[in-house]
PADREN-420254 format. One record per residue (C-alpha): x, y, z. Coordinates in pm, 1 decimal. Last residue first. Example, Ala and Ser with C-alpha at 12.3 -4.5 7.8 and 13.67 -1.06 7.14 Angstrom:
% PADREN-420254
X  Y  Z
1367.0  -106.0  714.0;
1230.0  -450.0  780.0;
END
This chain:
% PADREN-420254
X  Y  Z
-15201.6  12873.6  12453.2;
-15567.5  12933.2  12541.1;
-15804.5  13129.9  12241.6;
-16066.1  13307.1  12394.0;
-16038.4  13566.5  12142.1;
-16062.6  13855.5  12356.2;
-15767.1  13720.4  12570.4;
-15555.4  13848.1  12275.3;
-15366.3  13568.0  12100.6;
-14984.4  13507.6  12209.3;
-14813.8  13291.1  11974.2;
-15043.4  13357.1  11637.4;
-15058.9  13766.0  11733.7;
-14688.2  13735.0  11782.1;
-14611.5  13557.7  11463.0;
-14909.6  13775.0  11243.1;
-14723.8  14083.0  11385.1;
-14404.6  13987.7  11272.7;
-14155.2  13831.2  11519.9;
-13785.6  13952.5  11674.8;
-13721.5  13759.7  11981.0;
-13761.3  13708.8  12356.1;
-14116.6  13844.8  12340.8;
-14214.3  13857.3  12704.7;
-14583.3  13875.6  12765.4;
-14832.2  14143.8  12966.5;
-15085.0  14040.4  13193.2;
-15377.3  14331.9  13166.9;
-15466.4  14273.5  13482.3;
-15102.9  14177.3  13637.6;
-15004.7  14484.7  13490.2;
-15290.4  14737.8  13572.3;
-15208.6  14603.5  13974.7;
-14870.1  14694.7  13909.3;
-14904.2  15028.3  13784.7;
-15171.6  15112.5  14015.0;
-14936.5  15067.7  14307.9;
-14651.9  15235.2  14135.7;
-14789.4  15517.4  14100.9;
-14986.1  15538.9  14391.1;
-14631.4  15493.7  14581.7;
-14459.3  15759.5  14361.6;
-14774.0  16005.8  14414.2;
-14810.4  15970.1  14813.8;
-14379.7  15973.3  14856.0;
-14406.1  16308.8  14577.5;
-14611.9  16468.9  14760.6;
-14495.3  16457.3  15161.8;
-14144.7  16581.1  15040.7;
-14185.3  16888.7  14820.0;
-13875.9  17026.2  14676.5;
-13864.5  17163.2  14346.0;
-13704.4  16808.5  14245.8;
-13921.8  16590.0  14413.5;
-14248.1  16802.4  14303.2;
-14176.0  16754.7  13930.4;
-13991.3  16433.0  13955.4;
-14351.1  16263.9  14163.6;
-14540.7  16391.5  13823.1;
-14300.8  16322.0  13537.2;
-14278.9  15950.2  13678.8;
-14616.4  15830.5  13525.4;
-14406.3  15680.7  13211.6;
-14142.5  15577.6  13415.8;
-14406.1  15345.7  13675.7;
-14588.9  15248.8  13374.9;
-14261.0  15069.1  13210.8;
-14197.0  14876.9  13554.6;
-14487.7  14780.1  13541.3;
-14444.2  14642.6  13218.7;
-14154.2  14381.0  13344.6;
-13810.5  14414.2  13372.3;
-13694.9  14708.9  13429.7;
-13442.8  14828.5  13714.8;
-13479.3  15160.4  13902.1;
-13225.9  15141.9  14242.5;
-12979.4  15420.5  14078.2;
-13270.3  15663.6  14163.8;
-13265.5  15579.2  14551.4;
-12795.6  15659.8  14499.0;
-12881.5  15939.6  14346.0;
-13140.6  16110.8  14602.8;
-12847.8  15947.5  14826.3;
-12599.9  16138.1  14684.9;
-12793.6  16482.7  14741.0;
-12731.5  16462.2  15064.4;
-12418.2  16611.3  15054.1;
-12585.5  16935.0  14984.9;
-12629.1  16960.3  15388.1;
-12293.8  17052.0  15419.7;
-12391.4  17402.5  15351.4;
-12734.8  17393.4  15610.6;
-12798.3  17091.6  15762.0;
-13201.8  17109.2  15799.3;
-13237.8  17504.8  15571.1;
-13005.5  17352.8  15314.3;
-13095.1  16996.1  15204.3;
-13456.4  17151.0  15160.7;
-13303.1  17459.0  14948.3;
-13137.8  17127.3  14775.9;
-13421.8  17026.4  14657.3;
-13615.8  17346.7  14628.3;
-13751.1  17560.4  14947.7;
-14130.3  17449.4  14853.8;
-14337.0  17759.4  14924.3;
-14695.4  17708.4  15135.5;
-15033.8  17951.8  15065.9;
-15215.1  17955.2  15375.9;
-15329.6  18309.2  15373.0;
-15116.6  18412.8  15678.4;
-14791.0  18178.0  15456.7;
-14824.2  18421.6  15189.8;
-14827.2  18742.2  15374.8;
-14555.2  18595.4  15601.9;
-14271.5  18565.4  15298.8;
-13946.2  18418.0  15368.4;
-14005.0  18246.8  15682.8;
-14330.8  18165.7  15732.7;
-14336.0  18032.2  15364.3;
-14084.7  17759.4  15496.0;
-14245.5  17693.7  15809.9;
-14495.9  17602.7  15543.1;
-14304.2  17451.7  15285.7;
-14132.5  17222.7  15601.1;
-14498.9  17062.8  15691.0;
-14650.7  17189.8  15947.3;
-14630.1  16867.5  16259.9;
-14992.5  16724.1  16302.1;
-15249.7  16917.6  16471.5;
-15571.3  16856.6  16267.1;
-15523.2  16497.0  16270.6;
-15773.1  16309.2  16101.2;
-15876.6  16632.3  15830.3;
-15421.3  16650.3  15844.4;
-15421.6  16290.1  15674.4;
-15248.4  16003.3  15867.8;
-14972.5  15811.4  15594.1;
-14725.5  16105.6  15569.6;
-14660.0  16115.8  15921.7;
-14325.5  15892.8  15908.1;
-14212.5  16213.5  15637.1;
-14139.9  16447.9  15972.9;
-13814.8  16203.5  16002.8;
-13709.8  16367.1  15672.3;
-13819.1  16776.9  15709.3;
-13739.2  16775.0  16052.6;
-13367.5  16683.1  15985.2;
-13202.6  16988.9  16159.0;
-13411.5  17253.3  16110.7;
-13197.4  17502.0  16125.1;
-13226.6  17821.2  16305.6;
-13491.0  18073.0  16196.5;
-13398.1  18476.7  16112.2;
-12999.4  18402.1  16048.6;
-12978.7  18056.0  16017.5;
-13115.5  18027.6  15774.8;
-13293.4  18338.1  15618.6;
-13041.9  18466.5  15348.5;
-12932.6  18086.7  15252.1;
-13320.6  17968.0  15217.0;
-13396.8  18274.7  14994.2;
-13092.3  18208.3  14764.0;
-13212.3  17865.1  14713.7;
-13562.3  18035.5  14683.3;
-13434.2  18203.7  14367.0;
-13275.1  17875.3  14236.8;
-13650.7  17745.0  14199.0;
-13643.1  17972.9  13872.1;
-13744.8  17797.8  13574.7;
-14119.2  17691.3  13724.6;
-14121.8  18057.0  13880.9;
-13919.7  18241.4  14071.8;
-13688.5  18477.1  13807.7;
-13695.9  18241.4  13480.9;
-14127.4  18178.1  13507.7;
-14217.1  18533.8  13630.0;
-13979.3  18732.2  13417.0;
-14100.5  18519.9  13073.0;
-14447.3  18609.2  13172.0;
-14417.9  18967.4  13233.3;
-14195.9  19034.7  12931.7;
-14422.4  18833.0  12737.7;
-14762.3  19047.0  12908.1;
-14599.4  19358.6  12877.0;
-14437.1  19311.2  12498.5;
-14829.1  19162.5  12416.0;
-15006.0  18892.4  12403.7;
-15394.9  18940.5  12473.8;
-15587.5  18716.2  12655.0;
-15623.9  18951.9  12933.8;
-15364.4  19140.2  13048.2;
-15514.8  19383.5  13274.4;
-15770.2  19188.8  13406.3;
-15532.3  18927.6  13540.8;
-15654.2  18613.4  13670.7;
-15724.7  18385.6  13336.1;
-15430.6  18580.9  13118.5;
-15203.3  18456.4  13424.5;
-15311.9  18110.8  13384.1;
-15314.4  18085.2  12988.0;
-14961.6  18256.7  13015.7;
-14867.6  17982.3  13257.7;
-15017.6  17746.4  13018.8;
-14790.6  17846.1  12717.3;
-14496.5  17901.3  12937.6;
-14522.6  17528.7  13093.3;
-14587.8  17427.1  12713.3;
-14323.2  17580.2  12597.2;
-14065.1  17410.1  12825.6;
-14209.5  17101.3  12753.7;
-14173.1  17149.1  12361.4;
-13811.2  17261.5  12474.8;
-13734.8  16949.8  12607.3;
-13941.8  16740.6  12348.1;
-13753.2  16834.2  12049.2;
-13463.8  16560.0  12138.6;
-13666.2  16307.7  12149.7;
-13848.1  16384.0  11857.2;
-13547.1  16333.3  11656.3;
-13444.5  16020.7  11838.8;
-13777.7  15902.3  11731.1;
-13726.0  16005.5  11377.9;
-13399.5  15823.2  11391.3;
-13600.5  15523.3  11403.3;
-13572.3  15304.9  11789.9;
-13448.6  14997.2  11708.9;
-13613.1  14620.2  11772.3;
-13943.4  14658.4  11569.2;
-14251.0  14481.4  11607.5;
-14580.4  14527.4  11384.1;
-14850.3  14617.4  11572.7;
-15119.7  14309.4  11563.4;
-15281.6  14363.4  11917.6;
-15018.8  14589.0  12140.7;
-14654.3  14602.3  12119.7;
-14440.9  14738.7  12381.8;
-14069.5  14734.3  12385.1;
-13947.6  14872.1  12053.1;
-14310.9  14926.9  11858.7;
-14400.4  15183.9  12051.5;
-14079.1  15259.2  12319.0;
-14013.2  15622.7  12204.3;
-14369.4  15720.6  12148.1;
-14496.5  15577.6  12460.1;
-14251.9  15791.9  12672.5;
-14327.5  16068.6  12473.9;
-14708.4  16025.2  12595.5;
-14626.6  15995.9  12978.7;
-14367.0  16284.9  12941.5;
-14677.6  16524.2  12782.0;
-14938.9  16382.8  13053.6;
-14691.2  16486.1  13361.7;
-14658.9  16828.6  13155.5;
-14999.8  16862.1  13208.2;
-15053.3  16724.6  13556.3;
-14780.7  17010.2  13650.5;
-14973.1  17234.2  13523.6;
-15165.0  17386.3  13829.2;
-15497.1  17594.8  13874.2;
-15656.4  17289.0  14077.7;
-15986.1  17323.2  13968.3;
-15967.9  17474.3  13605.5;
-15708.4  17298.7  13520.0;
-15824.4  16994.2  13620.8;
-16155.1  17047.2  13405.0;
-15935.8  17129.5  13121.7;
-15694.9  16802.9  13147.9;
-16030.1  16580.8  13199.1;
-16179.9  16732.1  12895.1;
-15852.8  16695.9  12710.1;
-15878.4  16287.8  12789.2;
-16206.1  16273.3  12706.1;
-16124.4  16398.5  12344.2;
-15833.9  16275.2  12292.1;
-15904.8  15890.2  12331.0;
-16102.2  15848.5  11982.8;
-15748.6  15995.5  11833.4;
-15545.1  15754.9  11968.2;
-15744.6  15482.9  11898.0;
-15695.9  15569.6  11512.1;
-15339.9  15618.1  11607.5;
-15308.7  15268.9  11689.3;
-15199.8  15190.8  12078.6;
-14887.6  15278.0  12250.6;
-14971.3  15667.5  12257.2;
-15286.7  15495.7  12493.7;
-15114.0  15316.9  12679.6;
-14870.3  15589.9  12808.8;
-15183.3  15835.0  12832.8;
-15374.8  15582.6  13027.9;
-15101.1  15579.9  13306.9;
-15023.6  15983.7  13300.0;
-15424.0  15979.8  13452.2;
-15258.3  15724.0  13730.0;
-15180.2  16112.7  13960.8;
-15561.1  16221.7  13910.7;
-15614.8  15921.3  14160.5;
-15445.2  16179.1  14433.3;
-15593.3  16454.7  14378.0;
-15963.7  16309.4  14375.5;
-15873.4  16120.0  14709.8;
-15725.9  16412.6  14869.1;
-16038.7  16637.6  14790.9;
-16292.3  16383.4  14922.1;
-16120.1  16330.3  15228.3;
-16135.4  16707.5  15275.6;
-15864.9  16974.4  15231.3;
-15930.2  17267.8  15413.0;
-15596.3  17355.1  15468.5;
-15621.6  17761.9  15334.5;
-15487.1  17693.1  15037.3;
-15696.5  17417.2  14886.5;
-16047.5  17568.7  14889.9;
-15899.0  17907.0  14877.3;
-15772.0  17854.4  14518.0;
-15901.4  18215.2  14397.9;
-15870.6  18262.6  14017.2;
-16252.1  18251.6  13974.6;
-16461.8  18026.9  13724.8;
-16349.5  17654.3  13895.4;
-16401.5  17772.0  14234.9;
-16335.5  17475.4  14407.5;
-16536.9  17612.3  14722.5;
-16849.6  17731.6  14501.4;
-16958.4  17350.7  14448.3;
-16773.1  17108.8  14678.5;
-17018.0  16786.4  14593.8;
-17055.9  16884.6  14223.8;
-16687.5  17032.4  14138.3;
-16576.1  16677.5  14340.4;
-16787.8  16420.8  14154.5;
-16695.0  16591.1  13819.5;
-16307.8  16533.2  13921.2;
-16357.0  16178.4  14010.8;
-16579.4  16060.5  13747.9;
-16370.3  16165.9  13497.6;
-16039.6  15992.2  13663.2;
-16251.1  15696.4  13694.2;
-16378.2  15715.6  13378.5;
-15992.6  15787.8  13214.1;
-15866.3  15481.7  13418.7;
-16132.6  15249.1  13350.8;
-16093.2  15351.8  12972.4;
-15758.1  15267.3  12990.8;
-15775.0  14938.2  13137.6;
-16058.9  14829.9  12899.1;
-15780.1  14866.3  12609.7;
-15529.5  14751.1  12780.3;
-15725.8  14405.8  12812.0;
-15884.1  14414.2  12431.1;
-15598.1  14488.6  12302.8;
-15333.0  14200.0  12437.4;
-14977.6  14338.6  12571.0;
-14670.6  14182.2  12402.7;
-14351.5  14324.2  12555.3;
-14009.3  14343.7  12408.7;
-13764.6  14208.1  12662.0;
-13524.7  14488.2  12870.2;
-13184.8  14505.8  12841.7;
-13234.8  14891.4  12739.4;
-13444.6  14976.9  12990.1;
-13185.9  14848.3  13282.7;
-13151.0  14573.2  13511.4;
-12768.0  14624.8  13535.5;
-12694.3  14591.4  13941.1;
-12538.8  14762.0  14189.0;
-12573.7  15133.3  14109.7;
-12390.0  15322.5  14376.3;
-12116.4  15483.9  14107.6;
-12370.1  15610.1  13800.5;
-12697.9  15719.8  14049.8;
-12478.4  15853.0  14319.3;
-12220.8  16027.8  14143.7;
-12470.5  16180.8  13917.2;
-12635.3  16345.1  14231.1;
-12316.0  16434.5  14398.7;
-12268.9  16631.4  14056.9;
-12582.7  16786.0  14029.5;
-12582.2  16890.4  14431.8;
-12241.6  17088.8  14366.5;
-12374.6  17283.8  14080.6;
-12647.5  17421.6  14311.4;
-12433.9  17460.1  14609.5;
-12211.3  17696.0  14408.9;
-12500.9  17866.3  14253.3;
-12597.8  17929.1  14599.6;
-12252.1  18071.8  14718.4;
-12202.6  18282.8  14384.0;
-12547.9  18485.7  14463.1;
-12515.7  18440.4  14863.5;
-12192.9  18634.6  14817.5;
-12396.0  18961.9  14759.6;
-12507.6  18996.8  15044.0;
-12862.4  19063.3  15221.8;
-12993.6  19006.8  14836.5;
-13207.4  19232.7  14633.8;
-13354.2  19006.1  14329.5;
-13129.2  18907.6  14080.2;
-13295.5  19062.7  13718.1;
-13301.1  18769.4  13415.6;
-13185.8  18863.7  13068.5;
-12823.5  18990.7  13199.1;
-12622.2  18715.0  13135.2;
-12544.1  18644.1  13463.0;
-12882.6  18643.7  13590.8;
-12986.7  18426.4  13296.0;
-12740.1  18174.6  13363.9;
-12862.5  18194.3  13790.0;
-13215.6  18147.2  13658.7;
-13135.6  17863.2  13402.5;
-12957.4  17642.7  13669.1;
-13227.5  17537.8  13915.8;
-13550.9  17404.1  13734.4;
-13389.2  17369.8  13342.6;
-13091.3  17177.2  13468.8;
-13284.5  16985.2  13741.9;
-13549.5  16882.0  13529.4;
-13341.4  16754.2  13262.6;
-13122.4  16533.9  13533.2;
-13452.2  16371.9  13706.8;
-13495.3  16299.7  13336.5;
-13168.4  16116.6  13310.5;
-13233.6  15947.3  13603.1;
-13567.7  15837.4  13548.8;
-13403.1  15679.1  13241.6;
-13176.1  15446.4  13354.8;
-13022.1  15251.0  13071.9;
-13115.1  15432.1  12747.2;
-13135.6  15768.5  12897.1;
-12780.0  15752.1  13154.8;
-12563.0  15880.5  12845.6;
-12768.1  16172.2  12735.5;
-12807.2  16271.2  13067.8;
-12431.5  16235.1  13150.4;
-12413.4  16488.9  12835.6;
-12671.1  16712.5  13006.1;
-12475.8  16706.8  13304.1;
-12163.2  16818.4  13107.0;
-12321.6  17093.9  12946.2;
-12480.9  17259.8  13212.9;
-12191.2  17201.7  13437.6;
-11992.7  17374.3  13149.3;
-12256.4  17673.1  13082.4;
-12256.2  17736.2  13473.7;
-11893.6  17748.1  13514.5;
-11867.2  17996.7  13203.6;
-12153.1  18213.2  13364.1;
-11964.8  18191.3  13709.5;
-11618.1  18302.2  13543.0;
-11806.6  18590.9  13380.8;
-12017.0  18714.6  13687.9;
-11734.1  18679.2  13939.6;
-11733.5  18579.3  14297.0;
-11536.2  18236.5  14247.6;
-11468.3  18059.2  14551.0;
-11832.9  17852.3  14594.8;
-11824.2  17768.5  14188.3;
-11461.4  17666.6  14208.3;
-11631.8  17338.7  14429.1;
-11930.9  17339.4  14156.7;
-11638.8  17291.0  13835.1;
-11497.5  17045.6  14093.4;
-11801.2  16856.8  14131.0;
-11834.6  16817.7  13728.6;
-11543.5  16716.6  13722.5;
-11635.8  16431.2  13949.2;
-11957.6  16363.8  13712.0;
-11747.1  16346.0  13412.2;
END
């Protein structure tokens, strides 16, 4: 499928017409979602790598087609058919890396059921959801006015003034997606007690940061948990079962456009907080408004900046010609230690295509393969086999493994809309905390079907003080 689905994107660079291009688009739509469908038991990051990719790039150019979405003015017109082109192109050399360069068959669905003891996940996830608590608080009182939680201005972040302090509370908010996973594995009763702090730490985020993505990060975290409760995780006396209900598969299949909502629904939360002439009232303006902003260039529309990246490069800023990878070995020193290390490519980026942004220190991530574009240019799309071929590395074996999926949503995001610094700091503190939360709360292999009173009789909570 995936090789078919490279000559669909091939036909896609020769074809300059609106019809044939809609009907390429709705089969490499199609066909990657089925390859989705096929890779989610066995490599899931994969398949949701996939999902984000459809809805991120390929959306926009459907809707332009259609005639729901407007195309912005272009310096050709052949940089429409030639982006969408690349963009069904870089989906197919990205399922051709993850499905043909795998080497090995660690997947989810070998995987032995897990026992995890109460009491120990338990205190995990309320160290988590303090620390993340503390963290945020600690920064709104020690930054004050320069977070500027009640005004829409972000000039605390945007303009590069980032402090240690401001780094450190960004990047522990990235293990919140942690505590939600083990908490949706718990009771319900549990589950409930939990949703309280953890929607106070959501809304104060919000409110400092201005961003969603920690949001939606929360929403995978928490279907994750649904789909492998009672399957591969058991915790305390929850009953074990070895197939996933059809209700799950159900819900499963709900959650993609639940997710898209919910990126509308906060974006329209956003946009009602910094407009005065919207408001928080919804409206034919404010839909049309909102539903414009997130298809044409927003979270549904990264394709528009593909575009961007093909009418600027080469022609106003030459190529960059790897910067954006070998620039990643100064990812470890923070810009407050080393005020003049290398811009990062969003913000020669933003330079670029729009100079009012970039003089107010606002940066624009080029997209995935925008990124692939503007260092190698056309041919540079090739290089989307090895994102597949790093993805068809995830194995799973143990429950760290599990945490690193379920706090995946985050480093994905900004992966696929083309960050580089971010998502290497948030996959490695990912799975950094994940492992050091496993080996605390010490998980145990069940090799075999048991009841509750079986598994809570072979492997007794460390609460109890019982030894085995």
């Amino acid at each position: 499928m995936e090789f078919l689905l490279l000559v669909f994107g091939l036909l896609g660079l020769l074809v300059h017409n609106d019809f044939l291009q809609g009907l390429l688009l709705l089969l490499v739509i199609a066909g990657s979602t089925w390859i989705a469908r096929q890779l989610l038991p066995k490599q899931p990051l994969c398949a949701l790598f996939i999902v984000a990719y459809i809805g991120m790039y390929l959306l926009n150019p459907l809707g332009i087609v259609a005639g729901f979405v407007r195309l912005e003015p272009l310096r050709e017109p052949s940089i429409f058919y030639r982006s969408n082109g690349l963009l069904m192109i870089g989906i197919a050399l990205f399922a051709v890396g993850a499905k043909r360069l795998r080497t090995h068959r660690l997947d989810v669905a070998r995987m032995p059921s897990l026992y995890l003891p109460g009491f120990a996940t338990q205190v995990i996830t309320m160290v988590i959801l303090s620390g993340c608590l503390v963290a945020i608080c600690a920064l709104i009182v020690v930054a004050g006015a320069d977070v500027n939680i009640f005004t829409v201005e972000k000039s605390y972040r945007s303009t590069g003034n980032e402090t240690g302090l401001f780094l450190l509370t960004t990047y522990a908010m990235t293990i919140l997606p942690l505590a939600i996973f083990l908490v949706g594995c718990s009771r319900y009763t549990l589950q409930l007690m939990y949703a309280g702090p953890i929607l106070l730490i959501l809304t104060l985020h919000f409110m400092v940061y201005r961003v969603r993505v920690l949001a939606v990060a929360c929403l995978v975290a928490y279907l994750t948990s649904f789909i492998v409760r009672r399957y591969l995780v058991v915790i305390g006396n929850i009953e074990l079962k070895r197939e996933i209900t059809w209700l799950r598969r159900a819900v499963l299949v709900v959650s993609i456009p639940l997710l898209a909502f919910s990126t509308l629904a906060i974006r329209y939360l956003r946009q009602s907080y910094s407009n005065p002439r919207f408001g928080y009232t919804l409206d034919r303006e404010h839909l049309n408004y909102l539903i414009e902003g997130t298809f044409a260039g927003g979270d549904l529309g990264y394709a528009f900046w593909l575009r961007q990246a093909i009418s600027n490069f080469p022609s106003r800023h030459e190529y960059l010609l790897g910067y954006s990878y070998y620039r990643l070995a100064f990812v470890p020193i923070p810009r407050f230690v080393w005020p003049d290390k290398p811009e990062s490519t969003q913000r020669i980026f933003a330079q670029v295509v729009d100079a009012n942004a970039a003089s107010i220190g606002l940066t624009i991530p080029p997209g995935i393969v925008g990124d692939l574009y503007i260092n190698f240019g056309s041919f540079g799309v090739v290089g989307m086999v090895l994102f597949g071929a790093f993805f068809a590395m995830e194995r799973y074996r143990t429950l760290n493994h599990l945490l690193f999926v379920a706090g995946s949503g985050y480093w994905i995001f900004y992966l696929v809309r083309g960050s580089s610094t971010t998502p290497i700091v948030i996959l490695v503190t990912i799975w950094f905390a994940g492992r050091v939360f496993s080996r605390l709360i010490r998980p145990v292999p069940i090799q075999r079907p048991v009841t509750a009173e079986a598994a809570m009789t072979r492997y007794p909570p460390i609460a109890s003080g019982v030894s085995r």
